[in-house]
C-alpha positions in Angstrom: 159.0 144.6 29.1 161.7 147.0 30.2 159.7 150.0 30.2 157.1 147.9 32.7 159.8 147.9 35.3 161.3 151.1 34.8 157.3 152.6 35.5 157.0 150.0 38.6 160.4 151.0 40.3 159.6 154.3 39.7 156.3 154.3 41.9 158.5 152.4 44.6 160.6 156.0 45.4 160.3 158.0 48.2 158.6 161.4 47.6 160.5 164.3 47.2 159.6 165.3 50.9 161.7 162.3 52.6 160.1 162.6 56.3 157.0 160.8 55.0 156.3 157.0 54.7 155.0 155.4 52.0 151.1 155.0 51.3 149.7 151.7 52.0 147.5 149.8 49.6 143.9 150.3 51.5 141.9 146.7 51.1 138.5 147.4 49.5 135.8 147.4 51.6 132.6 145.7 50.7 131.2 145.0 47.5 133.1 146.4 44.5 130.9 149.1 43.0 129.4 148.2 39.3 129.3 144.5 40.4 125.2 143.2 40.8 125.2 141.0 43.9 124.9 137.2 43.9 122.0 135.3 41.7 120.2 138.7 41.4 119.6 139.3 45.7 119.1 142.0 47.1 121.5 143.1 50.0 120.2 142.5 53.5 119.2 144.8 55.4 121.0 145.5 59.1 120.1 143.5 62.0 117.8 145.9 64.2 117.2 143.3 67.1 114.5 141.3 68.5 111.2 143.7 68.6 109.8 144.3 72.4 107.3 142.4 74.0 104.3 144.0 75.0 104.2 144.7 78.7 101.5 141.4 80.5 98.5 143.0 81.3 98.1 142.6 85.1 94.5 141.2 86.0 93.3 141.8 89.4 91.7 138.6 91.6 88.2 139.0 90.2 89.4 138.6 86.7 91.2 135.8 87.2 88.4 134.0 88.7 86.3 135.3 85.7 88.6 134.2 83.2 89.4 130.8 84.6 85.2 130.5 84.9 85.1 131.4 81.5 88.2 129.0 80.4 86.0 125.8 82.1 82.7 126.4 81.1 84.1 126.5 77.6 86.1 123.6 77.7 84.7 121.0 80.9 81.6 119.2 80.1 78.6 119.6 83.0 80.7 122.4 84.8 77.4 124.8 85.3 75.5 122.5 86.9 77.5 121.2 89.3 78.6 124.4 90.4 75.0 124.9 90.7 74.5 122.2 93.1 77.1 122.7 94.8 75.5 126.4 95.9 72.9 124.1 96.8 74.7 122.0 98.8 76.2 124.6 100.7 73.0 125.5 102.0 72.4 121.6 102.9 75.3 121.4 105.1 74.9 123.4 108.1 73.5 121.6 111.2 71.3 124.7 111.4 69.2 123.9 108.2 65.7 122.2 109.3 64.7 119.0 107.9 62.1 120.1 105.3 64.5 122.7 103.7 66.4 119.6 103.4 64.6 117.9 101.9 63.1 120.8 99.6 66.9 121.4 98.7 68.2 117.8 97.6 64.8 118.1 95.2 66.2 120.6 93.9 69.5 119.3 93.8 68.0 116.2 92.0 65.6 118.1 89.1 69.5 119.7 88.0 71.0 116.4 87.9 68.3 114.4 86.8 69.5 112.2 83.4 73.2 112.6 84.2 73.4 110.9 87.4 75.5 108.1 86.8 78.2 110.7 84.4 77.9 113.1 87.1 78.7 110.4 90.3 82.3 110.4 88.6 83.0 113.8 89.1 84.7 114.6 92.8 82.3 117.7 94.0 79.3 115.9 92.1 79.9 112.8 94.2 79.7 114.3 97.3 76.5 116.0 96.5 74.9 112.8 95.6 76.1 111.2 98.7 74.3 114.0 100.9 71.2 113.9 98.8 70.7 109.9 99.5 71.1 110.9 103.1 69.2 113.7 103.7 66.5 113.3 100.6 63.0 112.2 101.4 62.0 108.6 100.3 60.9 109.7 96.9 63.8 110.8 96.1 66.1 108.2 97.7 64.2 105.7 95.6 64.4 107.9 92.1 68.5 108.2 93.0 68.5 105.1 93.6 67.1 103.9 90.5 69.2 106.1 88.2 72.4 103.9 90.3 71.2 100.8 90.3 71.0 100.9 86.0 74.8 101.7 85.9 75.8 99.9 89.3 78.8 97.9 88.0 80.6 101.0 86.1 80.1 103.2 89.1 81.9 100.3 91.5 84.9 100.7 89.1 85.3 104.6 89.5 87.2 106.8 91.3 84.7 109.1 93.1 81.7 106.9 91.4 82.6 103.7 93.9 81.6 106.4 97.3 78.4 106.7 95.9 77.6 103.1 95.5 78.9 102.3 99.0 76.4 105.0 100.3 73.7 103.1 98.4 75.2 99.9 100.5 75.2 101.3 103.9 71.9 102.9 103.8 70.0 100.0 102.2 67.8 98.1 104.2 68.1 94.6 105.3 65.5 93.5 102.6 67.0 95.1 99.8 70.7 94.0 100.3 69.6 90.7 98.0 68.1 93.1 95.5 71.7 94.7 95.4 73.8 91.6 95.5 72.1 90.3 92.1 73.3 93.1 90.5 77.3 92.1 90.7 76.0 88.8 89.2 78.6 87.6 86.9 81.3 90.7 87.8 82.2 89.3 91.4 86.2 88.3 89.9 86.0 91.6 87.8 85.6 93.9 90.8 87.9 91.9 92.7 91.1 92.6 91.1 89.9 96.2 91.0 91.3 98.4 93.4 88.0 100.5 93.6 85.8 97.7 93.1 87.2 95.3 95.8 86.3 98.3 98.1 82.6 97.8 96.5 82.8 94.4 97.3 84.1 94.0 100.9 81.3 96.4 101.9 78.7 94.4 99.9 79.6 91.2 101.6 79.6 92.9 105.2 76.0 93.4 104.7 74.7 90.3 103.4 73.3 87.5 104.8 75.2 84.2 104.5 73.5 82.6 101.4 74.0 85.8 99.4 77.6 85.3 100.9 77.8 82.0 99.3 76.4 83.3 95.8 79.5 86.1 95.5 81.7 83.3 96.5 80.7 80.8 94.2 81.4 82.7 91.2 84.8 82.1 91.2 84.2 78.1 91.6 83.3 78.0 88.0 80.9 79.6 85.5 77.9 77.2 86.0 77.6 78.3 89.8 77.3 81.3 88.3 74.6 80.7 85.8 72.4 78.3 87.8 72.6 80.4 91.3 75.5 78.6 92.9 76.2 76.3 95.7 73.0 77.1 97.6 70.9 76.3 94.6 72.1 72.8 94.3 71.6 72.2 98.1 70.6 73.5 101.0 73.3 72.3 103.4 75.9 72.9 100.9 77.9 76.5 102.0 81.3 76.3 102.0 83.8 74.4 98.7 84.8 72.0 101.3 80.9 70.5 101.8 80.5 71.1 97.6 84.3 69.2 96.7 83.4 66.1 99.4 80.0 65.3 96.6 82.3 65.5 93.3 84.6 63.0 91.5 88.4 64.2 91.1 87.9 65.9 87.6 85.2 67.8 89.0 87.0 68.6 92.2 90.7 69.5 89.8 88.1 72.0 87.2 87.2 74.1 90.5 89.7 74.6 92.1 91.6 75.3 88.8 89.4 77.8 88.3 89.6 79.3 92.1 93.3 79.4 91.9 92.3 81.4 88.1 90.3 84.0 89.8 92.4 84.9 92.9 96.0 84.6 91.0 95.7 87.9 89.9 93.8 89.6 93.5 97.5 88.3 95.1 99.3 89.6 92.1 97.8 93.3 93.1 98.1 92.4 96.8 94.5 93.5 97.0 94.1 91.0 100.1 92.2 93.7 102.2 88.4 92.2 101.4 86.7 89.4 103.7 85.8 87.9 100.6 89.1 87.4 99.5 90.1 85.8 103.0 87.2 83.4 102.5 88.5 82.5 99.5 92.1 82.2 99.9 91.4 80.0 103.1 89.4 77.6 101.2 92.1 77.8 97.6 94.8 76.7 100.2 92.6 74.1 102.3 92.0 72.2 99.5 94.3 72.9 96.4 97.0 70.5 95.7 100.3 71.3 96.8 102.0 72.2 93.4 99.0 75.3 93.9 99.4 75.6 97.2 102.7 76.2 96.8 102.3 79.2 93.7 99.9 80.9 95.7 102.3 81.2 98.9 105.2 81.9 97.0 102.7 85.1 95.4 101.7 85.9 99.1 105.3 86.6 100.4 105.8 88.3 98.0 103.4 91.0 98.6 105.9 91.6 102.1 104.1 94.0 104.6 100.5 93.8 102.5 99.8 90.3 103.9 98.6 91.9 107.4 95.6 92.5 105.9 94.6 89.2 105.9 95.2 89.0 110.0 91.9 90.8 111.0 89.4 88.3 110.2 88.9 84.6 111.3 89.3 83.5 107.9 92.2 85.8 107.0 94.2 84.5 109.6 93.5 81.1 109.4 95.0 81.9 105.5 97.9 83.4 106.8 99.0 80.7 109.6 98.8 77.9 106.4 100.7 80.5 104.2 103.6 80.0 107.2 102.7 76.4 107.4 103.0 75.0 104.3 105.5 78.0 102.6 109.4 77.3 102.2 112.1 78.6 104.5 112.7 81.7 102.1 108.6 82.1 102.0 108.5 82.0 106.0 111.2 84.8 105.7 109.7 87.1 103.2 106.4 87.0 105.6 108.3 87.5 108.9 110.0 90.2 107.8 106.3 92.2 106.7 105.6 92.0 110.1 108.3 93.9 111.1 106.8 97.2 113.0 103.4 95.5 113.7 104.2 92.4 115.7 102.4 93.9 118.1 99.3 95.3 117.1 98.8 91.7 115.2 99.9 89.9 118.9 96.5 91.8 120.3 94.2 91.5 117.7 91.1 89.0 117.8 92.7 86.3 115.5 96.1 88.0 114.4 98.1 86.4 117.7 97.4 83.2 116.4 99.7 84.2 113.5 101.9 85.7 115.8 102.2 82.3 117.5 102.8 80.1 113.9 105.4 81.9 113.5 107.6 81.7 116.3 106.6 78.1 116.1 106.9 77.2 112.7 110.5 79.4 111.6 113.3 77.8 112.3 115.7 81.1 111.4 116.5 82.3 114.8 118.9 85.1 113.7 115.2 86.4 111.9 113.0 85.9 114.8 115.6 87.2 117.1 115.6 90.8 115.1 112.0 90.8 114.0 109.8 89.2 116.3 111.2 89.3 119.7 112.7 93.1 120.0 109.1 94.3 120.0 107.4 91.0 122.1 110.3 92.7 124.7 108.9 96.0 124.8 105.2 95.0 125.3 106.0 92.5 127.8 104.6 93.8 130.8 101.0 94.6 128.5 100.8 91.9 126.9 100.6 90.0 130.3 97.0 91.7 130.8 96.1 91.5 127.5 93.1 89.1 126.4 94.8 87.6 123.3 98.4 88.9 123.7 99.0 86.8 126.5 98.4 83.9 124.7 101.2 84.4 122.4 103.5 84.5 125.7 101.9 81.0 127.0 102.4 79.2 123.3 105.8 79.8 124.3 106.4 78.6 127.9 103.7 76.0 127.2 103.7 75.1 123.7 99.9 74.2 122.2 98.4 73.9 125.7 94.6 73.4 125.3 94.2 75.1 128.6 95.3 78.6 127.4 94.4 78.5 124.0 90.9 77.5 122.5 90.0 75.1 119.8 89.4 77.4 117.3 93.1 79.1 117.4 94.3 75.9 118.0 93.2 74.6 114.6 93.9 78.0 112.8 97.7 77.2 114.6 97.8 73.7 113.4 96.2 73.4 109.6 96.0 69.8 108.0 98.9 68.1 106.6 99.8 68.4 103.1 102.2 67.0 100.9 103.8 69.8 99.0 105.7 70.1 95.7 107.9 72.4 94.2 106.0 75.3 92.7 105.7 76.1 89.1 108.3 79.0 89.1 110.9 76.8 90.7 109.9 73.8 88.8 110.6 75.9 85.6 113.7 77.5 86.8 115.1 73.5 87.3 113.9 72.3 84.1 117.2 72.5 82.0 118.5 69.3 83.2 117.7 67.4 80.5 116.7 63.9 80.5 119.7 62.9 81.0 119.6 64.3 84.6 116.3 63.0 85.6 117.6 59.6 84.1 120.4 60.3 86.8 117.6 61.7 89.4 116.2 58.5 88.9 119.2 56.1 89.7 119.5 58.2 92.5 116.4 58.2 94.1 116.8 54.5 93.8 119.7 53.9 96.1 118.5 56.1 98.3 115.5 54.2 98.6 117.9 50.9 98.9 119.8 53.0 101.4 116.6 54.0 103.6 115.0 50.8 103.3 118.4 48.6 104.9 118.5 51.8 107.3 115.7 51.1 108.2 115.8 47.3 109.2 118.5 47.9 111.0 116.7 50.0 113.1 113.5 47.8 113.2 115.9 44.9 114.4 117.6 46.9 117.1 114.0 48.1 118.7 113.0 44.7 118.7 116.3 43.6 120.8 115.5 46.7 123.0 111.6 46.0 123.2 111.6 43.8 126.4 109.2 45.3 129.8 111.1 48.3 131.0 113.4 48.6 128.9 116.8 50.2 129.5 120.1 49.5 131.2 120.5 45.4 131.6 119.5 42.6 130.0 116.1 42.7 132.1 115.9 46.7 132.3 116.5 47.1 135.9 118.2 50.6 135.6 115.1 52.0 133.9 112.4 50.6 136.6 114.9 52.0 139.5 114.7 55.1 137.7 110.9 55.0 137.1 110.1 54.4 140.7 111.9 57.2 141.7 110.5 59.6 139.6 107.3 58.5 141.1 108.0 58.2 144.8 110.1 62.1 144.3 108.3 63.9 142.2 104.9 62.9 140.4 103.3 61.1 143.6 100.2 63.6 144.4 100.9 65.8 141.8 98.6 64.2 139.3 95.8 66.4 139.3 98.0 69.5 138.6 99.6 67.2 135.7 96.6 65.9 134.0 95.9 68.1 131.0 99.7 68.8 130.5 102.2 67.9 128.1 103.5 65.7 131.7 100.5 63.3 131.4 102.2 61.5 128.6 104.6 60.8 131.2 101.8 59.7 133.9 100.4 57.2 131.0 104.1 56.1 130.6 104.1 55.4 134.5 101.7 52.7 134.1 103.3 50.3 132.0 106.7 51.0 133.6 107.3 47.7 135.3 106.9 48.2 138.6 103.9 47.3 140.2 103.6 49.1 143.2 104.0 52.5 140.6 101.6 51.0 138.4 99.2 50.5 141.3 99.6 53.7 143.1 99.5 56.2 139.4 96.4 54.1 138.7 94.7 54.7 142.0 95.7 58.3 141.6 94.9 59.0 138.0 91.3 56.9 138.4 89.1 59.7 140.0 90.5 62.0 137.5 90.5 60.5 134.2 88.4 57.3 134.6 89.1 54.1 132.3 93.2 54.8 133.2 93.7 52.1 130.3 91.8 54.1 127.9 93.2 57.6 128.7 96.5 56.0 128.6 96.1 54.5 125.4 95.2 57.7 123.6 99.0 58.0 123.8 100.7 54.9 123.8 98.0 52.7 122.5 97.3 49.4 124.8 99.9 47.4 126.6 101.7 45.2 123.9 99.8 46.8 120.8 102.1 48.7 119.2 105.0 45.8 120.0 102.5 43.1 118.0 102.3 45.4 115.2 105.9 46.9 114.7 107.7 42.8 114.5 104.6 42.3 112.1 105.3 44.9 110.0 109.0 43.9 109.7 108.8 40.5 109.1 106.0 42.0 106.5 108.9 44.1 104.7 111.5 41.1 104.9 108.9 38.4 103.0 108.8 41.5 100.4 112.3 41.8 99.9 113.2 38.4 99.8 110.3 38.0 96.7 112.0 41.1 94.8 115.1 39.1 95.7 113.9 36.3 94.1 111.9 37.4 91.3 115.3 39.5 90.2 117.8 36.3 90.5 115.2 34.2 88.3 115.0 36.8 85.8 118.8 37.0 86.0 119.1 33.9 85.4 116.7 34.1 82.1 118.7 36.4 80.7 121.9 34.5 81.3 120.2 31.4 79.7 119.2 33.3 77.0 122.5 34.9 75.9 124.5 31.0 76.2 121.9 29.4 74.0 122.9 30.3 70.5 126.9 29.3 71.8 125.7 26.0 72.6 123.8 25.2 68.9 127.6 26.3 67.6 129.0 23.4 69.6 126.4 21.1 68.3 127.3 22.0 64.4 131.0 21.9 65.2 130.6 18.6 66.1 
């Protein structure tokens, strides 16, 4: 052991030299020699780099063209023949090219594409081609295209570039084959009209066809019987419209169609596809008639579609939709309508029907801050055209004289003012209230109730305050004096002569108020006046009062009518009060009996 580190401090000295420093233990470097590598590898070689790319060889323009050619006709299915035809084609374009090379060309056109027609129509080159050929082809060939579209009429209506062709087919066909056509879409009329290509088929099909093919499309949607057995106009001749087919029909009958009309156009609103004059006709009729719980679902669907709704505005039908969309919708529905006009108030204001629209709304929404922003900033700037406009101007005249038959005419007027309806909350809302309970509508119950009781005694009060006030005259005093002073002169200041400008004004009201005023010099002199021009005074007069002492007679009948009622629910409640009380102090008094 002592020897070991004598030999070790030994190697620690300094060399003899002294001026050099000691040699430092070098690390091995690599492997140590001898040793095989790990598991038997062998070493890796040095990383030499990625290896170069070969240099793109740069095509010129032709052999581009040639190799895309090349790429399509290898992989694209009909590519050589419609480029073919389309070289064709090009030679059938120019206004230069005489009618029989014309027609020699779309032959040839046809013999390439004969068998793949209908595959080919889908194609967008392949469609225009076609197009051409049915307008420039002789008859023979018109007729063997046509046949080839006809088989496949249905799938073409639903394509993208196929759809053109088939509305080519409908514009050039004569008026005696347009039934021919309209068979074809038997049983696919609801199909293609939640289709945004083929509601386009449709809208041009029902443009050309005559009203009872009209009435076969529509009926389709009534239910599937009208359109198995031919529809409305095979179970009657003077049935047309589902107004004229509902009025024949007991309530289950009426509740199935329109069911299934609501079915068929809930999805067309859903897509907004409102564009079709089919789809006017039918809305117009689904909200004429529906119930209001539907009525209500299919407006709140409407508004929703915003600005897309103006497509309903250009035909009679469409409008008349849209002014019972802003009738019967709710304040929020009214809103969401208003504001898709925004930008085209007035290109709607001088349209054919789309003013009437115009005017329901500034009639019917009661938000002024929305009218004020949307409606009447643009009515402003077209002021001064819309005076000379035909149907503008009548948008101006709703307001200074509100539903004046002298400016507007019957038909706007009843577009303006649809029938009453009693409507209900919709589904949507319905469902979004429903988790009350029973215990709420227990509570909804008790307090419809009151306010029944509360309306009801509101009520007769009311009722017994107009008959105190009812006496000939009316007004200030105990025998009206004030009112006849004031009556005579309105007549002598103002309305004396001025009757024939009146008549036909909302002023005659006041005229046929005149004559049962109390005086009779006024009564005699309006009467003399109003004679030449209205005739029977007494009847004209009573198409808004009703005759003298009429309406009196029958409003203290119908209050003493409600007082017998209440005072027999009065009754029949104490007696079955009183029941009940006897019943409950009956077993009391057999105790007494025993006790004793």
């Amino acid at each position: 052991m002592a020897k070991a580190k004598e030999a070790a401090a030994a190697g620690r000295k300094r060399p003899a030299g002294g001026d050099a420093s000691p040699a430092k233990r070098q690390k091995p470097s690599g492997k140590p020699q001898g040793k095989p590598s790990f598991k038997g590898k062998p070493e890796r070689a040095a990383f030499q780099g990625k290896p170069e790319k070969a240099a793109p060889k740069i095509l010129s323009r032709k052999e581009q063209k040639e190799a895309s050619k090349s790429k399509k006709l290898k992989f694209k299915k009909n590519y050589a023949t419609i480029q073919e035809t389309v070289l064709l084609w090009e030679q059938l374009r120019p206004k230069q090219t005489t009618k029989e090379e014309k027609e020699q060309l779309v032959a040839n056109i046809l013999k390439k594409l004969q068998g793949n027609t209908a595959e080919l129509a889908n194609h967008h080159s392949a469609s225009r081609v076609l197009q051409w050929c049915l307008r420039e082809g002789s008859e023979a060939d018109k007729a063997r295209l046509l046949a080839e579209v006809r088989a496949h009429i249905v799938e073409l209506s639903k394509s993208k570039y196929g759809r053109h062709v088939v509305q080519k087919v409908l514009s050039l066909a004569k008026k005696e084959d347009v039934p021919g056509l309209a068979k074809l879409f038997r049983g696919h009329v609801a199909e293609l009209l939640r289709h945004p290509a083929g509601a386009d088929v449709l809208d041009d099909l029902y443009s050309v066809c005559p009203p009872a093919c009209r009435n076969t499309l529509c009926c389709e949607l009534y239910g599937r019987e009208f359109t198995l057995f031919g529809g409305v106009s095979a179970q009657s001749d003077s049935i047309s419209h589902l107004p004229q087919l509902l009025a024949g029909v007991d309530a289950k009958k009426r509740q199935a169609v329109v069911a299934s009309l609501y079915k068929g156009l809930a999805p067309v609103l859903e897509k907004a596809l409102l564009h079709p004059a089919l789809t006017h006709r039918l809305l117009r009729e689904l909200l004429a008639e529906a119930p209001g719980s539907i009525v209500a679902d299919a407006v709140d669907t409407l508004a929703a579609a915003g600005g897309n709704a103006l497509k309903l505005v250009h035909t009679h039908d469409g409008a008349a939709a849209a002014c019972m969309a802003l009738a019967y919708g709710t304040p929020k529905d009214r809103k969401r309508l208003v504001k898709g006009m925004k930008g085209y108030v007035w290109q709607t204001a001088e349209n054919e029907w789309g003013h009437a629209v115009v005017a329901t709304a500034l009639s019917v929404v009661d938000d002024t801050a929305l009218t004020g922003k949307t409606l009447l900033p643009e009515l402003k700037s077209k002021l001064e055209e819309w005076v000379t406009n035909k149907h503008a101007a009548r948008v101006l005249l709703q307001l200074l004289a509100p539903d004046s038959h002298r400016y507007l005419p019957q038909s706007s007027y009843e577009m303006m003012h649809p029938p009453a309806k009693s409507m209900m909350v919709s589904a949507a809302a319905a469902a979004a209230t429903a988790g009350g309970g029973s215990a709420a509508a227990a509570g909804m119950d008790e307090d419809e109730e009151m306010l029944d009781e509360a309306e009801e005694q509101q009520q007769e009060e009311a009722d017994e305050g107009d008959a105190a006030a009812d006496g000939e005259g009316g007004g200030e005093g105990p025998d009206g004096a004030g009112a006849r002073a004031f009556a005579q002169q309105l007549w002598q200041q103002a309305l004396q002569g001025q009757c024939k400008q009146l008549v036909g004004s909302h002023a005659e009201k006041v005229l046929a108020g005149l004559l049962h005023c109390g005086v009779p010099t006024v009564e005699q002199q309006a009467a003399a006046e109003l004679k030449p021009l209205v005739g029977d005074v007494e009847a004209w007069a009573g198409k808004f009062w009703g005759p003298a002492g009429g309406q009196e007679q029958q409003h203290h009948s119908k209050t003493k009518e409600k007082k017998k009622a209440k005072s027999r629910t009065e009754q029949g409640q104490e007696q079955q009060q009183q029941q009940q009380h006897n019943g409950t102090l009956a077993p009391s008094a057999k105790k007494k009996k025993r006790q004793q």
